[in-house]
N, C-alpha and C positions, 0 to 999 in steps of 0.2 A: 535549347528548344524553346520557338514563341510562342505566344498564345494561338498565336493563326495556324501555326502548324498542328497545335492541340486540335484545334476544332477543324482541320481538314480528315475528315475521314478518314481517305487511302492511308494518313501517316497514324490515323487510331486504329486501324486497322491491321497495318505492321510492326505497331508498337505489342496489340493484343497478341496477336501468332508469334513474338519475342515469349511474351510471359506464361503463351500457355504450351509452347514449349519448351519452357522452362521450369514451369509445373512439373510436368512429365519428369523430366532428370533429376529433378531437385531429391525428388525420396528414393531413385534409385542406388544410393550409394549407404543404405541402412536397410534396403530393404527384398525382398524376389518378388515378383510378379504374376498373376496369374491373367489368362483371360477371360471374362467371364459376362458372355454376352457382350455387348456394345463398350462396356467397359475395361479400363485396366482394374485391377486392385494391388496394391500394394502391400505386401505383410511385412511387418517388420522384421528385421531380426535380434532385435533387444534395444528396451529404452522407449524409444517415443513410437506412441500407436500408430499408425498411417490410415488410410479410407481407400475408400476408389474414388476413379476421375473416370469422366466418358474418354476412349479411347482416344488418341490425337490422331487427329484425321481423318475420323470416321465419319460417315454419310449414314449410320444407321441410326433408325427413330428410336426413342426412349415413350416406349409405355409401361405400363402398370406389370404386368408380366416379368420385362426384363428389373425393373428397382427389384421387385422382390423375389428373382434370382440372384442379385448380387447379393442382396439381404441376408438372403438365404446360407449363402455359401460361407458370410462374414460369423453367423451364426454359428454353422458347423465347426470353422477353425478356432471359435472364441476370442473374435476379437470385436471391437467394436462395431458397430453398425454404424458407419459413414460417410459419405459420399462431400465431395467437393467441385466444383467448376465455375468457370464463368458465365452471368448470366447470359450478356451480351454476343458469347461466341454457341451456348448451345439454350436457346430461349424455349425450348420444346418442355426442358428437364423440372424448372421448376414447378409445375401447377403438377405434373406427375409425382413427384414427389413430396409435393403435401398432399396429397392423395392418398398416396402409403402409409400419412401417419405421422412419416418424420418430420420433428420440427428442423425449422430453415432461419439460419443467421442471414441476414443481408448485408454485407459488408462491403461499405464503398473502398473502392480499387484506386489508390492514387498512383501519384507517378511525380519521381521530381518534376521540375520543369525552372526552377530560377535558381541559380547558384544560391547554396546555403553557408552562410556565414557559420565559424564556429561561434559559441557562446561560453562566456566565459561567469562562473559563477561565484560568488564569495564563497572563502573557505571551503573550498570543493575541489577536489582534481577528476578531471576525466580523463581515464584512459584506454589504450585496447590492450586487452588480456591476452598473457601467452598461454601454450600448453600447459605450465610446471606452474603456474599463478594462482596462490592462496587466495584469491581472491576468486575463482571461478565457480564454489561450494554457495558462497554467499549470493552472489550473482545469482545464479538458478533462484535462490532461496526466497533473493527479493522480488521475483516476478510471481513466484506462488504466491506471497505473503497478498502480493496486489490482487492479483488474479482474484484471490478467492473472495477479499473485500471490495472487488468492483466500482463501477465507477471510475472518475474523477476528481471527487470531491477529498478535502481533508478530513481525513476519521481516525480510526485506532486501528493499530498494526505498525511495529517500529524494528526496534532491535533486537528487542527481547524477542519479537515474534520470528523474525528475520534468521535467526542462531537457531530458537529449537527446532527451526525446516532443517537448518544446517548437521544439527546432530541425529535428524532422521534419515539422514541420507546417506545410500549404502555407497561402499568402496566402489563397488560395480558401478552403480550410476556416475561416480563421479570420474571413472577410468572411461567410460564412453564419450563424457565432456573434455576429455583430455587427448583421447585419440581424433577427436574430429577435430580441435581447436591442430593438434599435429598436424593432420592432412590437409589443413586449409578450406574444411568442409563448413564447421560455422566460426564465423569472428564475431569476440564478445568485446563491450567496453562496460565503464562504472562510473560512474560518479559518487566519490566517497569522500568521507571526512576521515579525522581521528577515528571512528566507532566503525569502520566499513564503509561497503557499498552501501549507498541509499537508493539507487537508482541503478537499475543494468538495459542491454537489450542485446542483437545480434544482427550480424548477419549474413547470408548464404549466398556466395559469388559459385554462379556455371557459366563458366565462360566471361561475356562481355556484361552478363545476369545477374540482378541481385533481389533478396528480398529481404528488407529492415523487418524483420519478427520480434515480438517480445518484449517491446521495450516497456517498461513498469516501472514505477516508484513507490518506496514504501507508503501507506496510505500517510500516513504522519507528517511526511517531507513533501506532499505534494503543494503543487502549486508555487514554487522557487526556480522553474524552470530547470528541472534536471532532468526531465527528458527529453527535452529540446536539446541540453549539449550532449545526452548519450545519441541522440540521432545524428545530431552534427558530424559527431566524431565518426560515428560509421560511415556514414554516407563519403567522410573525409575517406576513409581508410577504402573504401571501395573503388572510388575514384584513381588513387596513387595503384591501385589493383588494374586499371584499365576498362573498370565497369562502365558503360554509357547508359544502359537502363537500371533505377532503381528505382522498386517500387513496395509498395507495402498494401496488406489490408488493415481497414480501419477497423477499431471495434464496436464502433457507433456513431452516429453523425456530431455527437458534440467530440468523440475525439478527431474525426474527420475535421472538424474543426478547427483544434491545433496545429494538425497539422498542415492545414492551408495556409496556415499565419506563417509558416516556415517553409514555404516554394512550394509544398504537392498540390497536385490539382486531380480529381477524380474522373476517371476515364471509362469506368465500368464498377459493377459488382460483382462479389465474390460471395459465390453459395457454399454457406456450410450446414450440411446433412447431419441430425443426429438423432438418436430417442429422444422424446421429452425429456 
């Protein structure tokens, strides 16, 4: 894909209707749906929470009424309150929706677009994870460890932190990470030493579809380029898959950042709805 082709329209435009329905499919296979108003909602059926998205292909407007019907309904079942979309494909949603209340992530939308080298790191293996791999408890383990310490900066949170995620984590959760990695629903990789994973992420092939999610490093081991070869490695492993779109959301414009250093180029934003 060139740059010309990024910045023609028609082909951002055919790229967007790839990913947004791709969206749509992606939580169908964890989750039932209901209709409700303008939207879909997604409930889960164990494991990872889901939101609603405006429905795919819909022509109806989003006001104040309809957010706090879906609100509403999200309320009733007990599950989280929210909402996901693109800004670019439904631009009505967002000023409605901080309207409601909900705070709103802005999350730039990238997209490969230059062949990515793998990277190769001292003392480090990358690889992708199977079903039945001891290493997939860890993996989960090292992306909460990040998650919860934020940022991109070097801080605290290593192995020690890394293991007691690991020994809180029930049988069931970890039979869910192993049925999907079976079905070929999420693909994980690692970059580890001697001591484990330091670095994990994933990703979710529908079809010719993918979205690199999750990728994290322990806060300790950043900045050694190990999320660069956990992306590598997916994006590899996506490809021998038959994927021709891969894309991801950022989780901020400095990681937006990184990732530009490594082919993606940003083509939209990605609204995520939640309580404060």
């Amino acid at each position: 894909m060139t740059t010309s082709r990024l910045r023609d329209w028609a082909t951002v435009s055919e790229l967007l209707d790839r990913i947004e329905r791709y969206y749509d499919a992606v939580p169908r296979s964890g989750s039932r749906t209901e209709q409700v108003g303008p939207f879909t909602l997604f409930v889960s059926n164990g494991g990872w929470p889901y939101y609603a998205r405006p429905t795919l292909d819909t022509e109806s407007s989003f006001d104040p009424v309809a957010v706090e019907r879906i609100r509403e309904r999200q309320r009733e079942l007990g599950i989280p309150e929210a909402l996901e979309w693109v800004d670019e494909i439904t631009p009505d949603l967002l000023a409605v929706v901080r309207q409601s209340g909900l705070s709103v992530h802005e999350c730039p939308l990238m997209v490969l677009q230059e062949p990515m080298p793998m990277t190769e790191v001292q003392d480090v293996t990358v690889r992708i994870l199977g079903a039945d791999d001891h290493a997939l408890a860890p993996a989960a383990a090292v992306a909460a460890v990040s998650f919860a310490a934020g940022g991109v900066d070097v801080c605290s949170g290593g192995v020690r932190e890394r293991d007691a995620r690991v020994a809180a984590m029930t049988e069931a959760e970890l039979e869910r990470r192993r049925d999907r990695a079976r079905r070929g629903l999420t693909v994980s990789a690692v970059a580890e030493d001697e001591n484990g994973p330091l670095a994990s992420g994933s990703h979710q092939p529908v079809d010719d579809v993918t979205e690199i999610v999750g990728v994290a490093t322990l806060p300790a081991a950043r900045r050694r380029g190990l999320g660069a070869a956990v992306t590598a490695a997916l994006v590899a492993d996506a490809q021998q898959r038959g994927v021709d779109v891969i894309f991801l959301s950022a989780g901020s414009e400095a990681v937006a950042r990184i990732y530009e250093r490594v082919g993606f180029r940003r083509i939209a934003t990605a609204c995520i709805a939640e309580l404060p």
